[in-house]
Every structure is written in structure tokens, then in C-alpha cells.
VMD Tcl script that draws the C-alpha trace (Angstrom):
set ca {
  {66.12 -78.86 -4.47}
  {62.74 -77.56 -3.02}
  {60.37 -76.40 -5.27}
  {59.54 -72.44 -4.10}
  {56.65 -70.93 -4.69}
  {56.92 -67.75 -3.28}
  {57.22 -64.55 -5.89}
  {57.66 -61.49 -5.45}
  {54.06 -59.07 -5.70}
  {56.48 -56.38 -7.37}
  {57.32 -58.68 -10.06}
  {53.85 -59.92 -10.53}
  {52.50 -56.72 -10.54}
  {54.90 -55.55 -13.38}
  {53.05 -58.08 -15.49}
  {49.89 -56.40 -15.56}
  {48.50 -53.56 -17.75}
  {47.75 -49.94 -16.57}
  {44.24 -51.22 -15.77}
  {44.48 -53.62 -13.94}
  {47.56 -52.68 -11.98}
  {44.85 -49.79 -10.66}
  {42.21 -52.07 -9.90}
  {44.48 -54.19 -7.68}
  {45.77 -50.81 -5.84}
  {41.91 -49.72 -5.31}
  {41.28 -53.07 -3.93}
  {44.50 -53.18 -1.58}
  {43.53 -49.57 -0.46}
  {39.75 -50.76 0.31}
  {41.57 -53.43 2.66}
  {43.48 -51.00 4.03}
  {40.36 -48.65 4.81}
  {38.45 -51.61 6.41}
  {41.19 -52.57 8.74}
  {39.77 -51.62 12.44}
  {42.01 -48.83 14.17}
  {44.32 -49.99 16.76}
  {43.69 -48.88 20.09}
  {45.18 -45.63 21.11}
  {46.71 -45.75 24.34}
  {45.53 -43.18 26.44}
  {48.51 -41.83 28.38}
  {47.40 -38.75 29.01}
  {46.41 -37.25 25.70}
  {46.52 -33.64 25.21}
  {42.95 -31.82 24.11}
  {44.81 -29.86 21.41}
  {46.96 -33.14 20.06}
  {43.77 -34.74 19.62}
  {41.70 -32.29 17.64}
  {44.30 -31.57 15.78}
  {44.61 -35.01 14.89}
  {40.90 -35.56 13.87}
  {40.90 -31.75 11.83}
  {39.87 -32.43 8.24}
  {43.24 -30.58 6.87}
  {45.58 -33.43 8.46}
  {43.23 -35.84 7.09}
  {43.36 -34.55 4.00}
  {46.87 -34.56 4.34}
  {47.50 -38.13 5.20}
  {45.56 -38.96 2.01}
  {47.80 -37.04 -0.05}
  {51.06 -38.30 1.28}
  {49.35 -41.98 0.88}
  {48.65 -41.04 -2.47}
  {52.16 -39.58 -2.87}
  {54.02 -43.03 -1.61}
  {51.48 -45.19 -4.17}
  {52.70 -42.95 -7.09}
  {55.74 -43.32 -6.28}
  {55.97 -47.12 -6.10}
  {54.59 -47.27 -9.21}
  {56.98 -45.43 -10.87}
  {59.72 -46.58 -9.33}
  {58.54 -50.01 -10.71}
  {57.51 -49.28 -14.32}
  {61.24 -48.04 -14.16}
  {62.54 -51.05 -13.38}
}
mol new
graphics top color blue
foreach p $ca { graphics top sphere $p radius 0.5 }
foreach p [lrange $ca 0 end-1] q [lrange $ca 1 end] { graphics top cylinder $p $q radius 0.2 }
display resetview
């Protein structure tokens, strides 16, 4: 039988401590920050849609729902 290599990041990440399992989330969310933006299509984009879009509450609240969805992973795994 073939030799697999391939585990699973959830399992992996249930071996680590409290520490380190939040340095590896800080590092996959600097990746994530880095990444360039994909290009918006520009099919006749309403003025309003757009600043809406850039206002600093949505941003804010796109950081707390990412926020939200990391928390719960985590405890959804340390339950497991």
C-alpha cells in the first residue's frame, strides 16, 4: 500500500499548546492580509454600493465576523 503523507492541519493543530496554536493563526492571518485583492469587475457599480463598502463601520465589521469564524474553529476543535 502507498505510503500517505498527507494529514490533516486540524489534527496537527490540536497538537499544539495555546501559544503556539495563536502564533500559527497570526501568521495565517498575515498571509491572508498580504494576499493582493482580486479585481473587481466593474459592471456598473453604484456610487452608494461602493462607499458603503469602503466605510470604516463595514470594515470594522468584516474584522469582527473574521474574528468570530477563527473563535469558533477553535473551539469547535479543542472540543473535539
Amino acid at each position: 500500500m502507498v505510503n500517505r503523507k498527507n494529514r490533516n492541519v486540524a489534527s496537527e493543530i490540536d497538537k499544539l499548546n495555546e501559544h503556539e496554536t495563536s502564533a500559527v493563526l497570526d501568521y495565517i492571518s498575515d498571509i491572508l492580509s498580504s494576499r493582493s485583492p482580486k479585481p473587481i469587475e466593474n459592471l456598473q457599480s453604484d456610487d452608494l454600493i461602493v462607499s458603503l463598502s469602503d466605510a470604516y463601520e463595514n470594515k470594522r465589521a468584516q474584522q469582527v465576523f473574521e474574528w468570530e469564524r477563527v473563535r469558533r474553529q477553535n473551539s469547535i476543535q479543542r472540543a473535539a
